[in-house]
C-alpha positions in Angstrom: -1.2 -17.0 -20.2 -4.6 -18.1 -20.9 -7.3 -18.6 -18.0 -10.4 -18.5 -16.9 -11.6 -17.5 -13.4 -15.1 -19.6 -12.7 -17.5 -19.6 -9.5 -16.2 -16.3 -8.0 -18.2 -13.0 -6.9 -16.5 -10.7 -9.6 -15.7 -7.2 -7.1 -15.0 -4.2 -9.2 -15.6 -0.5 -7.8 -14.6 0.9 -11.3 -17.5 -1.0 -12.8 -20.0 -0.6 -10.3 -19.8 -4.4 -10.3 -20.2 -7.3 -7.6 -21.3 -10.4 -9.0 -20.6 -14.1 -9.6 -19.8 -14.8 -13.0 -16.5 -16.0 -14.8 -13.5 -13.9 -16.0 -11.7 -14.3 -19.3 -7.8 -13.7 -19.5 -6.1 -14.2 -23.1 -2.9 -13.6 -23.9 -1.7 -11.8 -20.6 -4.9 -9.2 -21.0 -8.3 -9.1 -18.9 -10.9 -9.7 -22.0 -14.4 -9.6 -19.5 -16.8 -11.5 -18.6 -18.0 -14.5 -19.7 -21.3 -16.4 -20.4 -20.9 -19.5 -19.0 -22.7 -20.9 -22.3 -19.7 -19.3 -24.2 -17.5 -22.7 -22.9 -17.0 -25.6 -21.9 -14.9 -27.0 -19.4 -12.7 -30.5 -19.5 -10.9 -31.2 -16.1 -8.8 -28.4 -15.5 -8.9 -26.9 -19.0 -11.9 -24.8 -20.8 -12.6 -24.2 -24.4 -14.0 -21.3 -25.7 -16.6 -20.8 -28.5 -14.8 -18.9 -31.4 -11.5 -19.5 -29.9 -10.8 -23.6 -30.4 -7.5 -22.9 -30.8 -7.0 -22.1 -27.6 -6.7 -23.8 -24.2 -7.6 -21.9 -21.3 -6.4 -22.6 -17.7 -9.2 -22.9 -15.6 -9.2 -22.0 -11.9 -12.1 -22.4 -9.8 -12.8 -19.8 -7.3 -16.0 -20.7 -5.8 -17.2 -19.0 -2.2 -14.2 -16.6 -2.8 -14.1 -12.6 -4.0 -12.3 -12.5 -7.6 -10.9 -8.5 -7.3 -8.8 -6.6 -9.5 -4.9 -7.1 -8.6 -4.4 -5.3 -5.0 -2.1 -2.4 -4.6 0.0 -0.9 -1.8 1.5 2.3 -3.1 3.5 2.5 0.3 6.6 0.1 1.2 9.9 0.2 1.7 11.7 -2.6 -0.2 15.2 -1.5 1.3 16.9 -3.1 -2.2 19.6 -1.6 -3.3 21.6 -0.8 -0.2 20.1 -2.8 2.8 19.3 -5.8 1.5 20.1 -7.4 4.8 16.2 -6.2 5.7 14.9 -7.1 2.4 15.2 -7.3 -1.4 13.4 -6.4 -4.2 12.7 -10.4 -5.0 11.9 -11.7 -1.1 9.6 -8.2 -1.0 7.5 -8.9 -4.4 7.4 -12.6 -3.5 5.8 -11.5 -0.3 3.7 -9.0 -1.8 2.4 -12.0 -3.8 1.8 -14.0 -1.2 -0.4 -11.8 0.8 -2.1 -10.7 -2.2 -0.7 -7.6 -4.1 -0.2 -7.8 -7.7 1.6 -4.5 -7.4 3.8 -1.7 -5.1 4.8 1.5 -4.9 8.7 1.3 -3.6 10.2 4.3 -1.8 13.1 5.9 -2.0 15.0 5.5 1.2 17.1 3.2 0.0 21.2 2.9 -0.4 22.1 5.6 -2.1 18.7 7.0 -2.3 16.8 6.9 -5.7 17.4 10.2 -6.7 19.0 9.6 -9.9 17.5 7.2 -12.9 19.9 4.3 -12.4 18.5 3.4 -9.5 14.8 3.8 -10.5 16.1 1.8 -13.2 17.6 -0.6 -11.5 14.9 -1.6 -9.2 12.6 -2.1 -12.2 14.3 -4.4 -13.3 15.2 -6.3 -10.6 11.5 -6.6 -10.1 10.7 -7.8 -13.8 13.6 -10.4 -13.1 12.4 -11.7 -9.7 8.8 -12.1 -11.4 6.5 -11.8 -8.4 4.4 -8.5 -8.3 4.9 -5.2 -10.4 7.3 -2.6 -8.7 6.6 1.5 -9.4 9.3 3.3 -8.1 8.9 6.5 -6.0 11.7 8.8 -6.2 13.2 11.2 -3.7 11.9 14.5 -4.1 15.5 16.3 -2.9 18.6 15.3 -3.6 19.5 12.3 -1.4 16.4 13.1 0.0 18.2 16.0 1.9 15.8 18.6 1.7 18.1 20.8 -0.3 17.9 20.7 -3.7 15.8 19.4 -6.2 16.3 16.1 -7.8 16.1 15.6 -11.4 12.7 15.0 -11.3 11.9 14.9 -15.2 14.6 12.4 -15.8 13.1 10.6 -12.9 9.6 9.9 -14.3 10.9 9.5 -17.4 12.8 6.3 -16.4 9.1 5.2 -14.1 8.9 7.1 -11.2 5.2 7.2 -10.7 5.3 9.9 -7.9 8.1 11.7 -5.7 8.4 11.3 -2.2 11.3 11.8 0.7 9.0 9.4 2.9 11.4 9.0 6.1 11.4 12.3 6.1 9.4 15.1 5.7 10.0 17.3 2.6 12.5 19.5 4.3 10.6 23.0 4.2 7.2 24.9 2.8 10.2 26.9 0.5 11.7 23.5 -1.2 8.0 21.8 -0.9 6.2 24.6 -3.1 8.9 24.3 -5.7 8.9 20.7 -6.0 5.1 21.0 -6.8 5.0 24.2 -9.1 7.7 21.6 -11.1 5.5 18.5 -11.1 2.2 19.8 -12.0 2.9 19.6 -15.4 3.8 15.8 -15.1 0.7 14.9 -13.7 2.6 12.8 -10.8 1.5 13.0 -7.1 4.0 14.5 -4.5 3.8 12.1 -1.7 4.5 13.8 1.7 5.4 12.4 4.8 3.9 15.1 7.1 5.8 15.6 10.6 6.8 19.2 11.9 10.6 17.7 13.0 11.2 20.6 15.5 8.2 19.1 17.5 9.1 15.4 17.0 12.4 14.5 16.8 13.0 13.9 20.4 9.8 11.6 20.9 9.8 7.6 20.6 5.9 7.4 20.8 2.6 9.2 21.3 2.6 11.7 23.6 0.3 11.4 26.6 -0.6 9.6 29.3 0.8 6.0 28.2 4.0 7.8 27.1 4.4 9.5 30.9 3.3 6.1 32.3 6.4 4.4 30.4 8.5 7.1 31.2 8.8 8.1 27.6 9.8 11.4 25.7 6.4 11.5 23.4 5.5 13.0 19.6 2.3 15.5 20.0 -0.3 14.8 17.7 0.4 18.4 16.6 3.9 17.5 14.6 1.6 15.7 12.2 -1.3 17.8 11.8 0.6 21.5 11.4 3.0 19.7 8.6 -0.5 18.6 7.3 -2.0 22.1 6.9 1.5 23.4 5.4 1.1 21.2 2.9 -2.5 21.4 1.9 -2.3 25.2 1.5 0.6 25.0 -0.5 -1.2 22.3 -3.0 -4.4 25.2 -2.8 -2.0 27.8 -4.1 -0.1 25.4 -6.7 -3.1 23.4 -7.5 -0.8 20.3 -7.9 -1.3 16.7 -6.3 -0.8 16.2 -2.7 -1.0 12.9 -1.2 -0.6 12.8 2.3 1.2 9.4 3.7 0.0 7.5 6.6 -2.3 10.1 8.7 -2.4 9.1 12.4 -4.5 11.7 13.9 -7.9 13.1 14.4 -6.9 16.5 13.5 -5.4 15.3 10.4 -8.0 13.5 8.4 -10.3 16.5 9.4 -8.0 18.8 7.8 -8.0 16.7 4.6 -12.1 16.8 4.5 -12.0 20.1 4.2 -9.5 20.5 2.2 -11.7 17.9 -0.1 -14.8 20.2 0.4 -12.9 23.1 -0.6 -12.0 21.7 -3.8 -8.1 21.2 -3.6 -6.4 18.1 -5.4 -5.6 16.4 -1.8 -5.8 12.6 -0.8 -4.8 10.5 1.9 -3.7 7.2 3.0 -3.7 5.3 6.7 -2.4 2.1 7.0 -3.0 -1.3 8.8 -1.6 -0.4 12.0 -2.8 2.8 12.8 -6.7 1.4 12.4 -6.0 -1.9 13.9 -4.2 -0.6 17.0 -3.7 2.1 19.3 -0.4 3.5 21.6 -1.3 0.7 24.3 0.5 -1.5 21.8 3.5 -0.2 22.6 3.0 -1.2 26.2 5.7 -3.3 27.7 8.2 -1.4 25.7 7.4 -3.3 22.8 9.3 -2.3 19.8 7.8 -3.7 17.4 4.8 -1.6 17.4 7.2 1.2 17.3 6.4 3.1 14.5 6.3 6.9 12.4 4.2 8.1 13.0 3.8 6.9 16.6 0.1 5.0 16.9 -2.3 7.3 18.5 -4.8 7.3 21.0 -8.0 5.1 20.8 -9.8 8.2 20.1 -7.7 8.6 16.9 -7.7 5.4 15.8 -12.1 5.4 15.9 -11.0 8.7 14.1 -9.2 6.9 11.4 -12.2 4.2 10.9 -14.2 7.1 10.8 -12.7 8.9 8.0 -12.2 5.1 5.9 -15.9 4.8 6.1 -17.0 7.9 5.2 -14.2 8.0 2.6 -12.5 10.6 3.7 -9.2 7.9 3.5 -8.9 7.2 -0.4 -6.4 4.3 0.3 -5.3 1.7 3.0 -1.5 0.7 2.9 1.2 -1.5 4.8 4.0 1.2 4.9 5.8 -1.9 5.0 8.9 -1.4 7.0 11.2 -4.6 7.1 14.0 -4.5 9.9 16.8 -7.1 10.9 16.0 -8.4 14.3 19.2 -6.7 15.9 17.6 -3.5 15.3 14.1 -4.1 16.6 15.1 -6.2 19.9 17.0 -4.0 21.7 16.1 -0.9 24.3 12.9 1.3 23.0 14.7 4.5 22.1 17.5 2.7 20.4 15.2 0.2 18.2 14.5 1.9 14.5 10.6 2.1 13.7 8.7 0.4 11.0 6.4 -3.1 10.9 6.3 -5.7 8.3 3.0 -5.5 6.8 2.6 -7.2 2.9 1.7 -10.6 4.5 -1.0 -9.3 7.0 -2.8 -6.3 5.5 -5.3 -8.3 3.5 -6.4 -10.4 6.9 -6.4 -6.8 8.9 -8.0 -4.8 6.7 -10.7 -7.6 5.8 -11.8 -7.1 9.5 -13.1 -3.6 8.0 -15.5 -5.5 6.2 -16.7 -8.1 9.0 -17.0 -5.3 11.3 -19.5 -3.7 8.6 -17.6 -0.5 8.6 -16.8 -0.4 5.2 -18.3 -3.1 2.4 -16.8 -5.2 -0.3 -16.5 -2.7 -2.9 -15.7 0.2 -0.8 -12.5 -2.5 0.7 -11.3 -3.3 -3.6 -11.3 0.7 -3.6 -9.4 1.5 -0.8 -7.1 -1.8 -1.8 -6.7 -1.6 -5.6 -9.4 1.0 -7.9 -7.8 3.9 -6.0 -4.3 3.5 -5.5 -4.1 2.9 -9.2 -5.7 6.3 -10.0 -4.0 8.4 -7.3 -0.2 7.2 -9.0 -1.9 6.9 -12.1 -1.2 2.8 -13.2 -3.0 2.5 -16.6 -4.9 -0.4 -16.8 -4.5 -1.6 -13.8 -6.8 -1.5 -10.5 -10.4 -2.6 -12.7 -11.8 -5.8 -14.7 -12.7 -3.5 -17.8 -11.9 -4.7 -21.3 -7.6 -4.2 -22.1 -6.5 -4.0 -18.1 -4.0 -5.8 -17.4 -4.0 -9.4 -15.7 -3.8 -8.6 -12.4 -5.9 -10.2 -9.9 -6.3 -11.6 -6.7 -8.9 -14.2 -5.2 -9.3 -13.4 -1.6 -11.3 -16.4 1.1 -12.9 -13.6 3.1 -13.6 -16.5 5.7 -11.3 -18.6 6.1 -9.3 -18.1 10.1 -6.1 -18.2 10.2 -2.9 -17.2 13.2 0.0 -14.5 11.7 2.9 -16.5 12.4 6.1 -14.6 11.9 8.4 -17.0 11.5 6.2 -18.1 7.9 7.1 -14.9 6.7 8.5 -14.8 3.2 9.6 -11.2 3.6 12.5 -11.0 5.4 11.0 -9.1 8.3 9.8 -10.6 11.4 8.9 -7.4 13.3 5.6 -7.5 13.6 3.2 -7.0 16.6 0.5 -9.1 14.9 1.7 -12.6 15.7 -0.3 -15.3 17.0 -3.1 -13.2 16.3 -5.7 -14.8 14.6 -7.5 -13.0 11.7 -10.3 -14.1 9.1 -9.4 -13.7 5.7 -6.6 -13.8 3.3 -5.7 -13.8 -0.1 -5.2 -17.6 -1.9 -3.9 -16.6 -5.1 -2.4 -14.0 -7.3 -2.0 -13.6 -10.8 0.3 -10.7 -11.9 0.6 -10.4 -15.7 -1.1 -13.5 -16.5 1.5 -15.4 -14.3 -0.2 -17.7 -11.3 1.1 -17.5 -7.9 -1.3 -19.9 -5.4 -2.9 -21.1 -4.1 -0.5 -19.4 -1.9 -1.5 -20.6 1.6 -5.0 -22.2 1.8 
């Protein structure tokens, strides 16, 4: 498509850039800014100078932030194999609707995407649906077992952009030091989901005093924090990327600065949840802010704004986790963990920015300019000259109440409703194509 973005503040971290001005998209491909002399504009179409055989869509953006596509390089799409939860086209749609041109799918799915027909597969599904981009992650182990390698060449080669078991942790320091000695020379991150099982895996939530108070076995903080100085001193020795999944805990994102001062090729992600709220959601045995890891203390969670603002945290994500309602509403140690974050991270995370802990640019890099680098998306995540069409136009002030049941995901299992949050994204465009104004 051809269009023309007028009247926005242009937000680009890769550029240094945050400014009104008007963007030019022809043929599918970001070609920059333009001078607002360059064209002229008749009702909803604009002509270019030097390019009169061309009409150009025109979409005015004015009081909103024009920013490069957003990505979240954490969600579970559950498609193929539980499609009951979601599917690749009601999870892209929603991605689209709350403002992600692109996502990173792991690869708990059914069987697990281990093999290159399924990292196939969900590829194309996604191309087919025609809502936002989908990057496969694929299992590090076979089946995501923790035993064996998978064929991680034949993987990539098919577009798996990084290797994960998320769910699980990878199974041991033996199997995880392999697994990054073999994809160093790939140039992929290995994603880790960091949790010491032996201390774990008879908790349901944090451990302390809420979890004694509810009469509940509880997770130490330590069953995050030892897993994450395993794996940083096994990416010191290998030198290979390490990205470290959804930190929870003080101890954690102190580990990872200084494993950044030291020099070693570590970064981190925290998501929605665990900065927005702390183990008194759980209160009332509500399951649906049951999660893995469990949310922390208050003290943590200050930690985890913290280590956003001082950029310590290179990326927010949703580590969207869509559930049938059967498995959520029933008794607390029984219910399976995970929210449904694409439609609510943008209005959540946005309060970063109202609160004046972190500012406009520093939000696009933590949202799109960095998640693009750490999984390495070519020409996406910036406005330069080439990129791809990705964008999304974000009302930072418009107010607004999370009603579940407007959900386009499949997943209603969110602790977030009725909340009221200021900000959201009113359009997408994801390879030229327009999807909006979405919900104004």
């Amino acid at each position: 498509m051809n269009i023309l973005v007028i009247n926005g503040l242009l937000i680009d971290p890769s550029q240094d850039m945050e400014q009104p001005g008007s963007l030019l998209i022809e043929d599918d491909i970001i070609k920059g800014i333009v001078d607002p002399k360059s064209y002229t504009i008749k009702g909803d179409t604009a002509f270019i100078k030097n390019r009169q055989d061309k009409a150009f869509t025109v979409i005015d953006a004015s009081g909103k932030w024009v920013v490069p596509g957003l990505i979240d390089m954490h969600v579970h799409m559950r498609d193929p194999g539980y499609e009951y939860k979601e599917d690749i086209l009601t999870g892209t749609k929603a991605a689209m609707t709350g403002g992600f041109t692109s996502v990173c799918a792991m690869p708990n799915t059914r069987p697990v995407n281990d093999n290159k027909t399924i990292t196939r597969y969900m590829i194309s599904k996604a191309n087919e649906a025609g809502y936002a981009h989908l990057f496969p992650i694929a299992a590090v182990s076979k089946g995501s077992e923790g035993v064996e390698l998978s064929e991680i060449y034949d993987l990539v080669d098919a577009g798996a952009v990084a290797v994960s078991d998320d769910g699980m942790p990878v199974a041991s320091a033996a199997l995880l030091r392999k697994a990054m000695l073999y994809i160093k020379p790939l140039g992929i991150p290995l994603i880790d989901h960091p949790e010491e099982l032996s201390l774990s895996k008879t908790g349901y939530m944090n451990e302390g005093v809420a979890s004694v108070k509810l009469g509940l076995n509880g997770i130490p903080q330590t069953a995050e924090s030892v897993a994450v100085a395993r794996d940083i001193m096994i990416a010191a020795e290998t030198g290979s990327k390490l990205h470290l999944a959804h930190l929870s805990t003080r101890y954690s994102v102190e580990l990872v600065r200084w494993a950044k001062k030291m020099g070693i090729p570590v970064t981190c992600e925290v998501t929605t949840n665990h900065f927005s709220l702390n183990e008194d959601a759980v209160n009332g045995y509500n399951t649906n802010a049951k999660i893995n890891p469990p949310l922390r203390t208050e003290r943590d969670r200050q930690a985890m704004l913290e280590a956003i603002a001082d950029g310590t945290v290179d990326c927010i994500v949703t580590d969207h986790a869509p559930h049938g309602n059967d498995e959520k509403e029933i008794e607390f140690d029984k219910a399976l963990n995970g929210i449904s974050g694409l439609e609510t991270s943008v209005g959540l995370s946005l309060k970063l920015v109202h609160d004046k802990i972190i500012d406009k640019k520093q939000f696009v890099r933590l949202m799109s300019c960095a998640p693009s680098t750490i999984v390495n998306l070519k020409n996406k995540g910036t406005f330069k000259a080439g990129a791809d069409a990705d964008i999304t136009v974000i009302d930072p002030d418009t107010k607004w109440l999370v009603d579940k049941d407007k959900f386009i995901s499949k997943g209603r299992n969110t602790p977030f409703h009725g909340l009221e949050l200021k900000g959201r994204a009113v359009m997408t465009i994801a390879g030229g194509n327009i999807h909006g104004n979405t919900r104004t």
